[in-house]
C-alpha positions in Angstrom: 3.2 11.4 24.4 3.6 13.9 21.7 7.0 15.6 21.0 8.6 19.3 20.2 7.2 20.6 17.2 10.5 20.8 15.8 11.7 17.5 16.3 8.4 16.0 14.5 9.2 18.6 11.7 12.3 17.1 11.3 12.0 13.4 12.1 8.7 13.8 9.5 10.2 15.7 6.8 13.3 12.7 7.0 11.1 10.1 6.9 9.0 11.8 4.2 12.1 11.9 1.9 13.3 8.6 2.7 10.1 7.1 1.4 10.0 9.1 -2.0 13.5 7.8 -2.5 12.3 4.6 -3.0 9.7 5.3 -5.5 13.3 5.8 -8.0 14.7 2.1 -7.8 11.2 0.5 -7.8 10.5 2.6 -11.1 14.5 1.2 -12.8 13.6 -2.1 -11.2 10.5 -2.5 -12.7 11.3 -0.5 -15.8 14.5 -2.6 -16.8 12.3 -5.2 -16.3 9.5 -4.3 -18.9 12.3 -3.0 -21.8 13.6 -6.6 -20.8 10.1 -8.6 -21.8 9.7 -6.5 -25.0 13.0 -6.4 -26.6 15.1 -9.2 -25.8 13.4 -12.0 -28.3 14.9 -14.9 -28.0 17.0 -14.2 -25.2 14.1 -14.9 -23.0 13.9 -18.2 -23.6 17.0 -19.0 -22.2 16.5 -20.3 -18.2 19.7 -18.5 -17.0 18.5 -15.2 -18.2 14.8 -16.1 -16.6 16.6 -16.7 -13.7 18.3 -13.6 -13.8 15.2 -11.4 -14.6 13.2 -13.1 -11.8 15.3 -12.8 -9.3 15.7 -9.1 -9.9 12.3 -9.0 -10.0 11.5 -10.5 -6.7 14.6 -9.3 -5.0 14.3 -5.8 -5.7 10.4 -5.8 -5.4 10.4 -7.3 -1.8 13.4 -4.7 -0.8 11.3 -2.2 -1.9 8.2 -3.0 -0.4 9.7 -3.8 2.9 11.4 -0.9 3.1 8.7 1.2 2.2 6.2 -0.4 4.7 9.1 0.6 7.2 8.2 4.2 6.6 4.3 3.6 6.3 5.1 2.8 9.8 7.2 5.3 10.7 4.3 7.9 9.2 1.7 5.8 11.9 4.2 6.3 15.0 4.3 9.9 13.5 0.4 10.5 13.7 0.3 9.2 17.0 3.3 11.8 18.3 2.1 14.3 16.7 2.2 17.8 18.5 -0.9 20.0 19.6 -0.2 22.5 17.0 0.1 20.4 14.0 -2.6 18.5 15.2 -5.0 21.1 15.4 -4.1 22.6 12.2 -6.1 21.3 8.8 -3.1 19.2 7.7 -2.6 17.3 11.4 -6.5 16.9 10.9 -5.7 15.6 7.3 -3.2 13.6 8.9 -4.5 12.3 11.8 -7.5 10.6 9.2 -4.9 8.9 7.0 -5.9 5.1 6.6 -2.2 4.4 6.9 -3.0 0.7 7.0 -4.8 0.6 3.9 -1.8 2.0 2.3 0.3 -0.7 3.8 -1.7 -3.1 2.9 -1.8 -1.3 -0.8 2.3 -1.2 -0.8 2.5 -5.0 -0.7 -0.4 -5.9 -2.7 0.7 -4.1 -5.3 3.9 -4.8 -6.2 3.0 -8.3 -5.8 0.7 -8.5 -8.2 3.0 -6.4 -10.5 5.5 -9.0 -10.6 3.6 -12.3 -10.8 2.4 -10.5 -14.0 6.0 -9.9 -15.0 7.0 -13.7 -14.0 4.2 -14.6 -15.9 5.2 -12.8 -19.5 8.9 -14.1 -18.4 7.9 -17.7 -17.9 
């Protein structure tokens, strides 16, 4: 069942903004991260502060990435509602193509791998 034009518009357009706010704390998250690795010396070596790191690192990563699959989602129940008018148009073609489960698939992958390779220079 496809909805008003305007609601998917708006519904899209919120869901389109929440995701891009994530890409900020995933960038500080990861960024404190990598200033942490290259300029803390010897402070590494102490467990507390690998604890610390790591669990900021995993936390934040796995908030992220949920949250972010969330919309991935959202953006698939979005295709499927889409109205006639976007759909026709070149963008709900565009759209309509998206492999939205690659990307999913993509969103966790990737920050996984990004932070076994930070718990590995931590550790």
């Amino acid at each position: 069942m496809n909805m008003q034009e305007s609601t998917w518009l708006e519904i899209s357009g919120q869901r389109s903004r929440a995701a891009s706010a994530f890409l900020i704390p995933f960038t500080v998250v990861h960024s404190t991260v990598l200033v942490v690795i290259a300029f803390a010396g010897d402070a590494l070596t102490d467990s507390s502060v690998q604890l610390a790191v790591a669990g900021v690192v995993i936390i934040g990563t796995i908030w992220v990435a949920l949250s972010f699959d969330g919309e991935l989602a959202n953006f698939a129940a979005l295709r499927d509602d889409m109205p006639e008018d976007v759909a026709s148009s070149s963008y709900g073609t565009l759209f309509s193509k998206a492999p939205i489960g690659v990307f999913r698939v993509i969103g966790v992958v990737f920050p996984a791998v990004m932070v076994v390779l930070e718990l590995m220079a931590i550790y």
